[in-house]
LUMFI-685281 format. One record per residue: residue in three letters; x, y, z of N, C-alpha, C in turn. Coordinates in steps of 0.02 Angstrom, whole numbers, padded with zeros to 5 digits, always signed. Layout:
<nodes>
AlaXYZXYZXYZ...
</nodes>
This chain:
<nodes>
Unk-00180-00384+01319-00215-00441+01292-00187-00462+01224Unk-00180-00410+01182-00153-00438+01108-00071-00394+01106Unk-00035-00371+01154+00023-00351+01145+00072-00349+01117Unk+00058-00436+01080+00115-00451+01051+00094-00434+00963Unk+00053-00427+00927+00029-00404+00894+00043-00322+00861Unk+00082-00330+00801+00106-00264+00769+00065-00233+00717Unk+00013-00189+00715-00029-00167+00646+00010-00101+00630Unk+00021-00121+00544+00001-00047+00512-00034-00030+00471Unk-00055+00034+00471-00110+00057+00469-00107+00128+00412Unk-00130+00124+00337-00141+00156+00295-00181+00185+00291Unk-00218+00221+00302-00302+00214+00316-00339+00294+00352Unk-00401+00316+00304-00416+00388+00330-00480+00373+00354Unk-00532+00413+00366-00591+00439+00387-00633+00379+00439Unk-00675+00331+00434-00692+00316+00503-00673+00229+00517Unk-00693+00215+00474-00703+00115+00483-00634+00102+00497Unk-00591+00103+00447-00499+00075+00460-00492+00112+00530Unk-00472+00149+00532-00448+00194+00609-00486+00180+00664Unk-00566+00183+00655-00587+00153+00728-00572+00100+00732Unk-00581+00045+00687-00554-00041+00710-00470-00065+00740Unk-00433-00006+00697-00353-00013+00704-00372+00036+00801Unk-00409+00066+00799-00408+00105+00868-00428+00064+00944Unk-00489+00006+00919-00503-00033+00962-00455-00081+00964Unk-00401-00111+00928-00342-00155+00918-00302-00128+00976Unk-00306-00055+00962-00236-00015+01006-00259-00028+01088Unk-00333-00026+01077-00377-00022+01162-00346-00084+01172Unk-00361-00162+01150-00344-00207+01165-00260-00234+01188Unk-00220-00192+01155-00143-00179+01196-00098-00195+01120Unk-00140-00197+01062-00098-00189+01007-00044-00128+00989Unk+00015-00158+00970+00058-00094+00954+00032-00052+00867Unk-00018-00027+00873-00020+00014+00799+00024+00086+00790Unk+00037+00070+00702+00066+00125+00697+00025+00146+00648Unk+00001+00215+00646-00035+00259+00599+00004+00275+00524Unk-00007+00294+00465+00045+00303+00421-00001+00364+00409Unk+00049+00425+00400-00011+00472+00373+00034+00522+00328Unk-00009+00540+00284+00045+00593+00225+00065+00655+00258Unk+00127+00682+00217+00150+00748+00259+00091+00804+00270Unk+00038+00798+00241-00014+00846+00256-00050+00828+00312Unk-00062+00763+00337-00085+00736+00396-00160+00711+00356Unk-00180+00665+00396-00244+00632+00382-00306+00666+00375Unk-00343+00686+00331-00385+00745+00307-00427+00732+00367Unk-00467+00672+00405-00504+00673+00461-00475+00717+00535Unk-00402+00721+00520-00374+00776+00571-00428+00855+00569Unk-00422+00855+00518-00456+00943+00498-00513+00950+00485Unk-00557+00878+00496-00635+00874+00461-00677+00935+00525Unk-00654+00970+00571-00705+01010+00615-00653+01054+00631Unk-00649+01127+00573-00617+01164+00577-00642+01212+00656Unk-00587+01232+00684-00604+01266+00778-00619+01231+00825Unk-00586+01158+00821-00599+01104+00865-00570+01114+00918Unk-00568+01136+00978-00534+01119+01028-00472+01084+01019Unk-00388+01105+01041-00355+01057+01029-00318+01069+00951Unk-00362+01080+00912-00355+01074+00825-00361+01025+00790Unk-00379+00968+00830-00400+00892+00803-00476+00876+00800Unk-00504+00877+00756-00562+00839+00746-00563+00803+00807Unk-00646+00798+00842-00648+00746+00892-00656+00675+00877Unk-00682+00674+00824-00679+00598+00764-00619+00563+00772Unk-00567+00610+00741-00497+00602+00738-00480+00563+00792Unk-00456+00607+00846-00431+00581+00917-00466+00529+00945Unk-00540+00505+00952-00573+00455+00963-00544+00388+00920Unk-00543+00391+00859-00515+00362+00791-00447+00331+00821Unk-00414+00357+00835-00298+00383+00838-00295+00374+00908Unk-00336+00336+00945-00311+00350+01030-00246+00272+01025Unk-00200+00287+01050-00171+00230+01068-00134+00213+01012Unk-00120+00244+00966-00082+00247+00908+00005+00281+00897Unk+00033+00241+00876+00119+00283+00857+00096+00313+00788Unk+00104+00369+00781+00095+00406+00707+00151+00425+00676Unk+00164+00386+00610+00231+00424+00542+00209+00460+00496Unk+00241+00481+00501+00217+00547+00424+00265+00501+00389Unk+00237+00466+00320+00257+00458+00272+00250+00496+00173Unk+00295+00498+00159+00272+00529+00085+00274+00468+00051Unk+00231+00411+00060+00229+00352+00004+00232+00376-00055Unk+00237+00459-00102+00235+00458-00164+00319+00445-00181Unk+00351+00469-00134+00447+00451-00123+00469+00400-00137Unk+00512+00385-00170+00539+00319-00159+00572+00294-00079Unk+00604+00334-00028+00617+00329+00028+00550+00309+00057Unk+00488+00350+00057+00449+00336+00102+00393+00260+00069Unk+00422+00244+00020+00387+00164-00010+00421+00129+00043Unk+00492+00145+00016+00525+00082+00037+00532+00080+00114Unk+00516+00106+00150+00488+00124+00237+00425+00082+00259Unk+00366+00108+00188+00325+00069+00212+00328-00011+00205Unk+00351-00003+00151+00354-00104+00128+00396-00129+00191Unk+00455-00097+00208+00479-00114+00275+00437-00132+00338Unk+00409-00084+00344+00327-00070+00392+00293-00139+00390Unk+00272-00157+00313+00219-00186+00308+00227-00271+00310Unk+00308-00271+00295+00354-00333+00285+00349-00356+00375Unk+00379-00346+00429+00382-00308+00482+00313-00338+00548Unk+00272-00311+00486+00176-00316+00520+00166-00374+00528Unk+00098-00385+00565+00074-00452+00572-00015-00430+00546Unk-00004-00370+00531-00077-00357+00514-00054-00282+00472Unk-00080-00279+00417-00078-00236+00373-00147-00190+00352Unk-00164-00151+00370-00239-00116+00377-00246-00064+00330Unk-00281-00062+00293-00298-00005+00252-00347+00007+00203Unk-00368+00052+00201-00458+00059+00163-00458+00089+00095Unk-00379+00103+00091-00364+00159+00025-00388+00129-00057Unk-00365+00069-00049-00392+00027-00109-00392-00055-00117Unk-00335-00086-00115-00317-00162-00084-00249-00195-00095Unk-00276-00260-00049-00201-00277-00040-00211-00351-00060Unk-00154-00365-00095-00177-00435-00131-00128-00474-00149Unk-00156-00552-00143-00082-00604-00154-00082-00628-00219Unk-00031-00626-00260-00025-00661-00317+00029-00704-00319Unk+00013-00757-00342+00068-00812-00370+00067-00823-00444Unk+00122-00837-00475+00132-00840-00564+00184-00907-00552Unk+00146-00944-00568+00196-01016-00601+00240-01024-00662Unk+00304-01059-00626+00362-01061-00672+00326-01066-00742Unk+00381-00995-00808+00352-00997-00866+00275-00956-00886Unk+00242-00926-00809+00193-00899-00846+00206-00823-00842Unk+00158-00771-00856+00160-00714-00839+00083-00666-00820Unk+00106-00615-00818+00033-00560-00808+00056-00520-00860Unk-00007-00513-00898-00003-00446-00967+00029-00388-00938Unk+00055-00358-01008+00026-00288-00992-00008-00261-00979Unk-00027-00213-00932-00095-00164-00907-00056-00115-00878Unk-00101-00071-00883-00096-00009-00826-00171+00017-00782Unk-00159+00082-00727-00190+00118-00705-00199+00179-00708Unk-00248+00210-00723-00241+00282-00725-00242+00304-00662Unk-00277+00290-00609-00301+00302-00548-00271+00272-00490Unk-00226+00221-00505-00213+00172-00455-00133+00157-00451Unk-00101+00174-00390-00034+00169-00396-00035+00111-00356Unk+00023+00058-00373+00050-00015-00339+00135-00044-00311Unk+00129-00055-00256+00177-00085-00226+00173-00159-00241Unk+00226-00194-00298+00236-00258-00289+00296-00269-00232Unk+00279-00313-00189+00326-00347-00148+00339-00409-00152Unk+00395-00443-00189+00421-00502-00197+00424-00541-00144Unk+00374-00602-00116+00390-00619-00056+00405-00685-00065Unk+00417-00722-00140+00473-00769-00145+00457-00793-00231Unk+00529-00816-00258+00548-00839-00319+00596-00770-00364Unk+00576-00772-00411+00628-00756-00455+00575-00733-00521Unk+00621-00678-00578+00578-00669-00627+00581-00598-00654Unk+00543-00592-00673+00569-00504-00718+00504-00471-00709Unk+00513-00396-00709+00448-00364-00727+00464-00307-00762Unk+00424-00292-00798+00415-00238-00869+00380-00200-00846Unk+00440-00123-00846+00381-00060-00842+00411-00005-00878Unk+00361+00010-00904+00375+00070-00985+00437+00031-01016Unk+00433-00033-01062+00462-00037-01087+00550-00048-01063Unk+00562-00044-01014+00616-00071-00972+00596-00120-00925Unk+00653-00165-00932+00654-00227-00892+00680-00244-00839Unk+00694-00268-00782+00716-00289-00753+00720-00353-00707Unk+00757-00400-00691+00756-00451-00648+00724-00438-00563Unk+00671-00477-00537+00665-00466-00469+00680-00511-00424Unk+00685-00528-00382+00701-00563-00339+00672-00566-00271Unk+00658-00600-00200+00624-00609-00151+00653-00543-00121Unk+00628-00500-00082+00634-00430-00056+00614-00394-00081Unk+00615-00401-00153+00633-00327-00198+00568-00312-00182Unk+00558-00233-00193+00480-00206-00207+00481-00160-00284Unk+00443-00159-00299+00439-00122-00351+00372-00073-00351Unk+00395-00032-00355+00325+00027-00368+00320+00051-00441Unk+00245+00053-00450+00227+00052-00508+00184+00128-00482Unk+00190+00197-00542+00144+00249-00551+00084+00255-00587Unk+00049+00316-00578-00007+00287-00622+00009+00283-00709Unk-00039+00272-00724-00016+00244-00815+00054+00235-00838Unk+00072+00191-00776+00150+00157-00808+00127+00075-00829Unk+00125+00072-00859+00098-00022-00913+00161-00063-00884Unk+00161-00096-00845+00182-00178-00820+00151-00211-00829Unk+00204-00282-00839+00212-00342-00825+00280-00380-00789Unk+00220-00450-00788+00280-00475-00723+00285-00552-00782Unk+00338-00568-00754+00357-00654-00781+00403-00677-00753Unk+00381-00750-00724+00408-00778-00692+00462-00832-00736Unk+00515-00824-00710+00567-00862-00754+00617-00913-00713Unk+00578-00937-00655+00620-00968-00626+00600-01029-00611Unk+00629-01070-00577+00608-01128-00573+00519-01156-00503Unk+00522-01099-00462+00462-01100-00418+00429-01035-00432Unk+00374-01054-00405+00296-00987-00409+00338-00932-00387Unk+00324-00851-00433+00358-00802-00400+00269-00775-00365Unk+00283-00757-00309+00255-00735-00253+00266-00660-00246Unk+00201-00626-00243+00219-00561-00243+00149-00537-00202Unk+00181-00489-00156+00105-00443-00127+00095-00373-00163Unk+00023-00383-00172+00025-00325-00215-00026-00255-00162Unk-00009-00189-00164-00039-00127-00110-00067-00108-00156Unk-00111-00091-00179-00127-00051-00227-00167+00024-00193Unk-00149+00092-00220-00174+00140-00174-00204+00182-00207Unk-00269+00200-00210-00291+00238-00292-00308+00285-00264Unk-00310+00352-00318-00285+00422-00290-00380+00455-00278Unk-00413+00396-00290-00485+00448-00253-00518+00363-00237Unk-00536+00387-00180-00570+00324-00132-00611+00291-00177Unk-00601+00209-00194-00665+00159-00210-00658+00180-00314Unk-00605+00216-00305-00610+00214-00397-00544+00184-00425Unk-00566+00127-00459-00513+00086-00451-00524+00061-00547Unk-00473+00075-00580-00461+00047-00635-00399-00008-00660Unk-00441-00027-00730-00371-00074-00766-00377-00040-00817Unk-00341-00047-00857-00319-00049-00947-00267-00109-00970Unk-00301-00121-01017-00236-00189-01036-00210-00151-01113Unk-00125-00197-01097-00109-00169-01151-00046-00087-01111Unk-00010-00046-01184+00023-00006-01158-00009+00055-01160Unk+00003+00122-01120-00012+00182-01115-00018+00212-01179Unk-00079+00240-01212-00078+00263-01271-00050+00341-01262Unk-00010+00351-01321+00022+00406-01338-00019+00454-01363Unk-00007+00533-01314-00043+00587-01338-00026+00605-01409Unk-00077+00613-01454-00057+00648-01527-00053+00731-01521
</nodes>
């Protein structure tokens, strides 16, 4: 029914996985992304029959599963591939978001303590600042940002630079800013 349809899928414990699971029922091709430790809902019913949580497998029926290490630079740039790729991008970890910056403007400095980000350039031109080094971006590029690394972006070209932003924060639903640069331990 929806065959032609590619999801991937970031995403742990019940809501993301059952909905990406009923996609798969419907004849969607999903692919699971899960860290080299495997998806903590795998292990939520330690002596399960099998060794999978029955959650789990109910959750994951009909699914292609990658072990990715998104903390890697290899396994970023896999997923942005992944996600570039998708026609549906799924995930509950924290959010996913479109920004545009018009020729001449920019985004402050800020950082995250909690929250790591995939910018994906998905068109124009322009620079972004992190710790104090610069660099030019361009349409493809991705850039990953760690936690309390202080970026900014500026657009220096003649059209809107376009960027998708993943953001993935390291404990569910806690999601910060700071503006400004990383203060130095005394």
């Amino acid at each position: 029914m929806l065959g032609e349809y590619k999801i991937v899928e970031l995403a742990s414990h019940i809501a993301a996985p059952s909905a990406s699971g009923i996609l798969a029922d419907w004849g969607c091709d999903v692919i699971k992304i899960e860290p080299p430790q495997g998806d903590p809902m795998r292990w939520a019913r330690p002596g399960a029959p099998g060794g999978c949580a029955p959650t789990f497998e109910t959750n994951n029926r009909g699914k292609r599963s990658l072990c990715l290490d998104i903390g890697k630079p290899k396994g970023r740039e896999v997923l942005l591939q992944l996600i570039t790729d998708a026609d549906v991008f799924l995930t509950n970890w924290a959010y996913v978001d479109h920004m545009l910056i018009p020729p001449g403007a920019s985004v402050g400095e800020h950082y995250h303590k909690g929250v790591e980000e995939i910018f994906y350039v998905l068109n124009g031109d322009g620079q972004v600042q992190v710790n104090h080094e610069t660099a030019d971006i361009h349409k493809g590029d991705g850039v990953p940002i760690r936690f309390n690394e202080a970026h900014s972006f500026t657009n220096n070209g003649s059209s809107d630079l376009e960027l998708m932003v993943v953001g993935i924060s390291a404990q569910k639903n806690a999601l910060d800013t700071e503006l400004g640069e990383m203060p130095h331990a005394h």
